[in-house]
C-alpha positions in Angstrom: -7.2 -70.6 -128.9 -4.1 -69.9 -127.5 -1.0 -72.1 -128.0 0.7 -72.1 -125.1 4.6 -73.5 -125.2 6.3 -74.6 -121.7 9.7 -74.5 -120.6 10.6 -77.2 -118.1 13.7 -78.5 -116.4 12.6 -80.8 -113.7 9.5 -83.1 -112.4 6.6 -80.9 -114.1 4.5 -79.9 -110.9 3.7 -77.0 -112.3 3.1 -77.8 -115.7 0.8 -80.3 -114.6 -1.1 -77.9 -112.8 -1.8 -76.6 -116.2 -2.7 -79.7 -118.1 -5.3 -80.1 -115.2 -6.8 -76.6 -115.8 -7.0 -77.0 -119.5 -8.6 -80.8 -119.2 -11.7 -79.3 -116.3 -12.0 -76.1 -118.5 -11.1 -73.8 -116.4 -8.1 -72.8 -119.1 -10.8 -73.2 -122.1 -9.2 -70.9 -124.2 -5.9 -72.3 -123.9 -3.8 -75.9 -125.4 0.1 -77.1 -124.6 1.2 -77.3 -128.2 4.6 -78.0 -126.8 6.9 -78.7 -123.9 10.8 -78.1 -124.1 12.8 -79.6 -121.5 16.7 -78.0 -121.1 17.6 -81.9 -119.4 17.2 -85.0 -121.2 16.2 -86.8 -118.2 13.3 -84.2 -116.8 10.2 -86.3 -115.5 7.9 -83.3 -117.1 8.9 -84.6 -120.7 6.8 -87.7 -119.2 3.9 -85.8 -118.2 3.8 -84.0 -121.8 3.9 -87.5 -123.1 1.0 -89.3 -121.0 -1.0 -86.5 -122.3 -0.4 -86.3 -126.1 1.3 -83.2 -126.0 4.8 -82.8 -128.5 7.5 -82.6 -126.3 11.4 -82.2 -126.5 15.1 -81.6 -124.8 16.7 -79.0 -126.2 19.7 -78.5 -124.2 22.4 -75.6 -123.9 25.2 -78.0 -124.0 24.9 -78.4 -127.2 25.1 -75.1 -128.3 28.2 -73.1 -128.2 26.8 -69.6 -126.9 23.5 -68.0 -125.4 22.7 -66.6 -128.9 22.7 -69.9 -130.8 20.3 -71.5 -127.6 17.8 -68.7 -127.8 18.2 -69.3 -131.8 16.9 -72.8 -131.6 14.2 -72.3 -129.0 12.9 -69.9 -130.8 12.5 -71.3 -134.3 11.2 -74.4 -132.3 8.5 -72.4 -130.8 8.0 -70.4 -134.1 7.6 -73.8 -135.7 4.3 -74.5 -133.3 2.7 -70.7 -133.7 3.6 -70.3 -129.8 1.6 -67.3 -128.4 2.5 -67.5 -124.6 5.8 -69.1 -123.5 5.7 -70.1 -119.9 8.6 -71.3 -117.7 7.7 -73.6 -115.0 10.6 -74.7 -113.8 13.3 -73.7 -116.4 16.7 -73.2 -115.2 18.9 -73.3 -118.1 20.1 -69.2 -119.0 18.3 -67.7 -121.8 19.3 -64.6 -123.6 18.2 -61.1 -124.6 17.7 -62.2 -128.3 14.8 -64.9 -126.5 13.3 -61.9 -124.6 13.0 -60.0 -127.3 11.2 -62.2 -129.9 8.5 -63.2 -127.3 8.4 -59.5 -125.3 5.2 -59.5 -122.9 4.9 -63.0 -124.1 6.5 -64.9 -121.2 5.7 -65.5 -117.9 7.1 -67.2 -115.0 6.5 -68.6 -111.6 9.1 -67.6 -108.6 9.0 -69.5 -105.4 9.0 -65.8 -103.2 7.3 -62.8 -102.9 9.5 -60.8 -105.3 11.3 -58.3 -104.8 12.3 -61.0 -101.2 14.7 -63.6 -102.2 15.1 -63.7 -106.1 17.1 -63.1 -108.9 20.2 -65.0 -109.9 20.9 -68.1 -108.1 17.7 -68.0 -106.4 16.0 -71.5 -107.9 14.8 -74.7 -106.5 15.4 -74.9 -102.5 17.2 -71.9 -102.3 14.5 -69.3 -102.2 12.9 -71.7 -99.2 16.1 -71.9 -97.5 17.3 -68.2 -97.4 13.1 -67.5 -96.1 13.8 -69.2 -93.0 16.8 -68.5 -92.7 15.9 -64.9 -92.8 12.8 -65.2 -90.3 10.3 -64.0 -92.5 6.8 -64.8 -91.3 5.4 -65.3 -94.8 6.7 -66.1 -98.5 4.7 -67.6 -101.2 5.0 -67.4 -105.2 4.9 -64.3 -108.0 4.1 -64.9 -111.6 5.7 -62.2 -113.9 6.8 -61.2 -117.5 10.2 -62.2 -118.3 12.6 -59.6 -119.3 16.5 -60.0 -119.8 17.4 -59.4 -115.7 16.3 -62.8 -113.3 13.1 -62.1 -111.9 12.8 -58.8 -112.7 10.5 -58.1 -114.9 6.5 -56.8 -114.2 4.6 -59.0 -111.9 1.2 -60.0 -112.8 -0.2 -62.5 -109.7 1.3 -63.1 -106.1 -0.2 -64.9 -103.4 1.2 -64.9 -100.1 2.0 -68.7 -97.9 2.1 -68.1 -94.2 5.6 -69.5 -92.4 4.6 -72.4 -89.8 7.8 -72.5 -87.1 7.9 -76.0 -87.6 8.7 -75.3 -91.6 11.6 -76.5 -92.8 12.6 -75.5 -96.1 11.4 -78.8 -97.8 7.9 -78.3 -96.5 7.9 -74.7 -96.9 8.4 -75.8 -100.8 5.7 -77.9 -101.2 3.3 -75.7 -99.2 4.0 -73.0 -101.4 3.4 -75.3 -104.5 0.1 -76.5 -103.7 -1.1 -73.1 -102.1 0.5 -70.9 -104.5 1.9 -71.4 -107.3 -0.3 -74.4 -108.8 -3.1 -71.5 -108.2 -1.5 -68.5 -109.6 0.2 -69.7 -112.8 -3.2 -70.9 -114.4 -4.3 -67.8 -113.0 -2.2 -65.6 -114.4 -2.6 -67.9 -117.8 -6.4 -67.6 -118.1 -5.9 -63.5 -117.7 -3.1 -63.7 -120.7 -5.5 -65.8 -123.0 -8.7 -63.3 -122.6 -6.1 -60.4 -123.2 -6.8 -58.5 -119.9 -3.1 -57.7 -119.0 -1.8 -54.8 -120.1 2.2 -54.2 -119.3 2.0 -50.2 -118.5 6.1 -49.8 -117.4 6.7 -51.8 -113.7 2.7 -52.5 -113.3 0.7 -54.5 -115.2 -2.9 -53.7 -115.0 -5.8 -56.3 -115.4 -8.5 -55.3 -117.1 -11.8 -56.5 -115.7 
């Protein structure tokens, strides 16, 4: 079984995508052992709750660098025997010393067809916004491995969200939630947990 720990900041869509994969069966391999929220009042340390899972803040303000942050995250997720870390949603700053004691271990969902609109200060609306804004005619979401640079690091599932004229960047978002991204990051998940992706330098090959 793999033990799965999330990173959230925010309402949780996309951990609850999750929990809904692993309660039909379609992630059978897979259980939340733990949800870590960088804000106190995130509504996704509510979802983790309604379903029995552990779940906690653990905030950067209360540490006084990047070092001692990735320090506590990582015993945390030591503490539950975390195999996968995935960030849904995270948007606190974490630091090589993180990176390196989960390498190839974490994943994360981007609101964009990477290389388009990402890296850092891309988050949230933003990656919506500077789409239209742009006049691209389609966008969508990337799940990748996280390595020290903002969404730089080997992509393992994309899936493209065609721009409607009337889009604005609010409905662009949510399109690309419930198209996309609620698709792909379980996806990408269920690959992790029956070991078919192999990290081979910028590509990551899945194994069939």
């Amino acid at each position: 079984m793999l033990r799965i720990g999330v990173l959230v900041s925010g309402g949780g869509t996309n951990l609850q995508a999750i929990i809904d994969k692993i309660e039909n069966g379609y992630l059978d391999k897979c259980s939340i052992v733990t949800v870590v929220s960088g804000k106190h009042d995130a509504y996704a340390l509510q979802r983790a709750t309604k379903h029995g899972i552990p779940s906690i803040c653990i905030s950067s303000k209360d540490y006084a660098s990047i070092d001692e942050y990735d320090t506590a995250i990582i015993e945390h997720f030591k503490e539950y025997q975390v195999g996968l870390v995935v960030m849904a949603g995270f948007l606190s700053i974490l630091g090589e010393k993180f990176t390196m004691a989960f390498q190839n271990k974490i994943i994360n969902i981007h609101p964009s067809l990477i290389p388009a609109f990402c890296g850092k200060g891309y988050y949230g609306i933003i990656p919506h916004r500077r789409a239209l804004e742009y006049g691209v005619r389609v966008s969508g979401a990337t799940v990748h491995f996280v390595e020290r640079e903002a969404d730089a690091g080997p992509i393992i599932l994309q899936k493209a969200v065609s721009i409607e004229q009337e889009d604005t960047p609010e409905t662009l978002q949510k399109r690309i939630m419930e198209e996309a991204e609620w698709d792909i990051l379980p996806a990408a998940i269920k690959l992790f947990s029956e070991n078919r992706l192999v990290v081979e330098g910028r590509r990551v090959r899945i194994l069939p």
